[in-house]
N, C-alpha and C positions, 0 to 999 in steps of 0.2 A: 504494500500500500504506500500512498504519496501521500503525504502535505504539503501546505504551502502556507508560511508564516508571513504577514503583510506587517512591515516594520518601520516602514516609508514614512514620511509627514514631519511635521514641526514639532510635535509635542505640546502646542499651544495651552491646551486643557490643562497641564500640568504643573505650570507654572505658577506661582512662585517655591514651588516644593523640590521640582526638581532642579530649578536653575537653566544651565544650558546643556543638561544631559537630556538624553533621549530614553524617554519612557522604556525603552526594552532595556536600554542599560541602568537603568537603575536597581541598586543590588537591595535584594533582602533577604535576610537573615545570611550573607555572605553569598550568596550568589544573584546574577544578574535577572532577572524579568525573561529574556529572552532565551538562555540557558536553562532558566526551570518552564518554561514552555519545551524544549526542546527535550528535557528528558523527561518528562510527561508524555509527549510526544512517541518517543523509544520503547518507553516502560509499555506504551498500548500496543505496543507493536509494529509502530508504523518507522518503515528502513530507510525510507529515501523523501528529506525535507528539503524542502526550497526557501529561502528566508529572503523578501523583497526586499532590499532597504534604499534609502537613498542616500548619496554623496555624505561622507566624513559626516555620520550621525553618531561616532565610537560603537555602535554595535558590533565592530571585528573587534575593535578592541577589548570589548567586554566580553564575548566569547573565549577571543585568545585569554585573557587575563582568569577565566572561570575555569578554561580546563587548565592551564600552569599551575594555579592553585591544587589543582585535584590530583595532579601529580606528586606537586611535593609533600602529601598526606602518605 
């Protein structure tokens, strides 16, 4: 099965909370928004996700930053 994660936008709504982070990148409880969609995602079963985003929202970066952490546990 597929998915397809829609991560694109400004994050407008979110503001003054998140600042100039991007609603997927925002971390809680140590992990990112987008990363705990993601392995939500897994855990159902689903193999192959597509994550839309748009131009330097830090969501790679918060990806990358969520599984380096998972590593060094």
């Amino acid at each position: 099965m597929q998915a397809i994660l829609l991560a694109a936008g400004q994050s407008s709504r979110l503001f003054p909370f998140g600042g100039d982070t991007h609603k997927a990148a925002v971390r809680l409880m140590g992990k990112s928004l987008i990363t705990r969609s993601v392995e939500a995602l897994r855990e159902s079963g689903i193999e192959k996700i597509i994550i839309v985003v748009s131009p330097d929202n830090g969501i790679e970066a918060a990806l990358i930053e969520d599984r380096s952490e998972e590593r060094r546990v």
